[in-house]
C-alpha positions in Angstrom: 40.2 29.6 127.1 37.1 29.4 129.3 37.1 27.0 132.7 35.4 23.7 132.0 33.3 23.6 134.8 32.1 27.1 133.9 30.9 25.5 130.5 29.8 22.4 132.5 27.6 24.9 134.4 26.5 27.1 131.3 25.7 24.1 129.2 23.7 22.3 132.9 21.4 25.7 132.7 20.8 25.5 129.2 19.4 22.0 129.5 17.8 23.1 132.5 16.0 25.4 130.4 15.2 23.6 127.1 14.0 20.7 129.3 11.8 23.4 131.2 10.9 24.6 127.7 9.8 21.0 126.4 7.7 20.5 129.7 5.9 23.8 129.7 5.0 23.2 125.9 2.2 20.8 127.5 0.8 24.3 128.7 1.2 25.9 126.2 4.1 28.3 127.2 7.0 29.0 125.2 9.9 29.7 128.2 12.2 30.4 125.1 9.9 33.1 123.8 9.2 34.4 127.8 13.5 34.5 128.1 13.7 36.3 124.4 10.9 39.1 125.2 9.6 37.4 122.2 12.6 38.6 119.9 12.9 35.9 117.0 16.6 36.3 116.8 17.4 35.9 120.2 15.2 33.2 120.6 16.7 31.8 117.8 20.6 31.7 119.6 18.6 30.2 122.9 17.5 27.2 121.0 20.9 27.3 119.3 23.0 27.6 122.7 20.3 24.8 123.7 21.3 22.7 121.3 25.7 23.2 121.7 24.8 22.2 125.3 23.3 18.8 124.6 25.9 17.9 122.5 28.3 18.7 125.0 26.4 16.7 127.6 26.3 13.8 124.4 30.1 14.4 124.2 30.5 14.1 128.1 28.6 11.1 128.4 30.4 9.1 125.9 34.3 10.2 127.6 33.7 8.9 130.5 
């Protein structure tokens, strides 16, 4: 089974960039699409992988 603090890490980038994401939409930029070389699918697991990290961070928050 993986380390925790590598998925600590993983899931810290992945909010890192879903936050990014939510703060460039002001702009108009999709860093999602930018990361995904605009392939729907893959784009598609980011937001996925995006969302698996903030419910570990909900999951985190509420151990401790």
């Amino acid at each position: 089974m993986a380390n925790t603090d590598t998925i600590d890490l993983v899931a810290k980038i992945l909010l890192i960039i879903g936050g990014l994401n939510w703060g460039l939409f002001i702009f108009g930029v999709n860093l999602v699409t930018i990361i995904s070389f605009g392939v729907d699918i893959v784009a598609k697991i980011v937001y996925g992988l995006v969302a698996v990290a903030a419910i570990i961070a909900l999951v985190k928050l509420f151990k401790k």
